[in-house]
Each structure stands twice: as structure tokens, then as C-alpha cells.
C-alpha positions as CSV (number, residue, x, y, z in Angstrom):
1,X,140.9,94.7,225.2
2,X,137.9,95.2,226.9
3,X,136.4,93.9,229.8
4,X,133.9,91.3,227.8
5,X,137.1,90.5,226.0
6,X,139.4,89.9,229.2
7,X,136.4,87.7,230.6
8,X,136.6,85.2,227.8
9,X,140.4,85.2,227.4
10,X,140.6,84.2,231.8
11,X,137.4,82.0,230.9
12,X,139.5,80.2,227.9
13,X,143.3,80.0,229.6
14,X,141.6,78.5,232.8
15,X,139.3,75.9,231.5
16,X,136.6,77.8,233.5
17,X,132.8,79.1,232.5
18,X,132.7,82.7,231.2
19,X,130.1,83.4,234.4
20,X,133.2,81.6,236.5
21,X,135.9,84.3,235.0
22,X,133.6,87.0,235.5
23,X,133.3,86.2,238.8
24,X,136.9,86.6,239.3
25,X,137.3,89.6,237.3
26,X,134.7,91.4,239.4
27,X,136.0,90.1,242.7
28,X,139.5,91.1,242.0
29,X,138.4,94.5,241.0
30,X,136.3,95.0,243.5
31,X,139.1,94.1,246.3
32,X,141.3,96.8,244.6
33,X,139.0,99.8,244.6
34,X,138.3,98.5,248.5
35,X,142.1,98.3,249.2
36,X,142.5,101.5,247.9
37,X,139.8,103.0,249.3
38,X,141.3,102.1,252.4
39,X,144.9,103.8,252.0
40,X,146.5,100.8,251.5
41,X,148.4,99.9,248.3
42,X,148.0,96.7,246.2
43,X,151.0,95.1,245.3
44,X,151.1,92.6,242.2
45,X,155.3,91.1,241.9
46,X,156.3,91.3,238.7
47,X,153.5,92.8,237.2
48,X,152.7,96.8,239.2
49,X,151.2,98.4,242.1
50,X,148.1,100.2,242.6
51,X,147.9,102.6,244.6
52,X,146.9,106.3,245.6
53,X,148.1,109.7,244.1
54,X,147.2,113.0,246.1
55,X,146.4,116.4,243.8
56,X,147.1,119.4,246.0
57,X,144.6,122.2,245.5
58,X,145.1,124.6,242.7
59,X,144.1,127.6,240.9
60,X,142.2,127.4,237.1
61,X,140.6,129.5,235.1
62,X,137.3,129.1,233.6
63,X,137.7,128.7,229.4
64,X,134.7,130.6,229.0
65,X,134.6,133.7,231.1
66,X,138.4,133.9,231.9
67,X,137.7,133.8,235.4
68,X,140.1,132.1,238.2
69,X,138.3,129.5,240.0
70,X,139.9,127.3,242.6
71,X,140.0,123.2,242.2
72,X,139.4,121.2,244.9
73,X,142.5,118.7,246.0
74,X,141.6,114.8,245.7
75,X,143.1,111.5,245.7
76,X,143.6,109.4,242.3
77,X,144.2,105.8,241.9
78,X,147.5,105.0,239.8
79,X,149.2,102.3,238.8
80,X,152.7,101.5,238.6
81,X,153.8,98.6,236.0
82,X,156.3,96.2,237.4
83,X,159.8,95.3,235.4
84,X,158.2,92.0,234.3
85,X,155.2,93.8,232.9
86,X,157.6,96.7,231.8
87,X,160.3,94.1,230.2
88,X,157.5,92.0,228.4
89,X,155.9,95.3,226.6
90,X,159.6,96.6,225.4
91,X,160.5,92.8,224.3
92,X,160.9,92.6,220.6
93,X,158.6,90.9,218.8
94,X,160.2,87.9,216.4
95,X,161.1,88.8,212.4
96,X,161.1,92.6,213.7
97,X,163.7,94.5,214.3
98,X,164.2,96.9,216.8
């Protein structure tokens, strides 16, 4: 699913305008990547947490020449899934068996 294709699903459960849905999508994206941006974690019961991983520095090499070359540390958004979210992808699906 894409984002075009979460936009219309939103836009059909809620009884709302596609333009409406995107709205929401963008605003609720766009309130996470600010939270975030911040240092502060965004917490979603039941379904995961987004929040901020830090990469020390490190040593490489270049695949090319061979040579070492040193990489820079930097902070990575992550998510965490919650056990609702976790529990509703492992859930069996009917007629199949496990």
C-alpha cells in the first residue's frame, strides 16, 4: 500500500473526501517527523512507537579503492510495532492453517 492507496482507503472508512483524508494523512505525518525532530517519542497504544535511534561513528572501507574512511554518527527514526499491531499480523487467517 502506498500512500495514494492509504488516502482512499481513510477517505472510504470515514465517509470523508479524498482531499479531506489527505489532509489528515499529511498532518499526521507531518506532526511525527516534528515530534521527532524534537527528541520526543510518539506513542500510538496498541499499534507502535516512533521514535529516535542514535548510530555511533564508525569505520568503513571504500568498495572501490579499499580504503578506510570514517562515517559520520546520526540519528534514525524507528518504529516499534505495538502487541495489537504485532498480534493482528501473526493472527491466522480463516481456512489456513498455521
Amino acid at each position: 500500500m502506498n500512500k495514494t492507496d492509504l488516502i482512499k482507503h481513510i477517505a472510504s472508512e470515514a465517509g470523508i473526501t479524498q482531499s479531506q483524508a489527505e489532509k489528515a494523512v499529511n498532518s499526521f505525518t507531518g506532526a511525527v517527523s516534528s515530534s521527532l525532530s524534537k527528541g520526543e517519542n510518539v506513542t500510538l497504544i496498541g499499534f507502535g512507537t516512533f521514535g529516535i535511534s542514535d548510530r555511533a561513528a564508525r569505520n568503513g572501507r571504500n568498495p572501490q579503492t579499499g580504503a578506510t574512511i570514517k562515517i559520520a554518527a546520526k540519528k534514525l527514526p524507528k518504529f516499534t510495532a505495538g502487541k495489537a499491531l504485532k498480534e493482528a499480523v501473526d493472527a491466522p487467517k480463516k481456512g489456513k492453517k498455521k
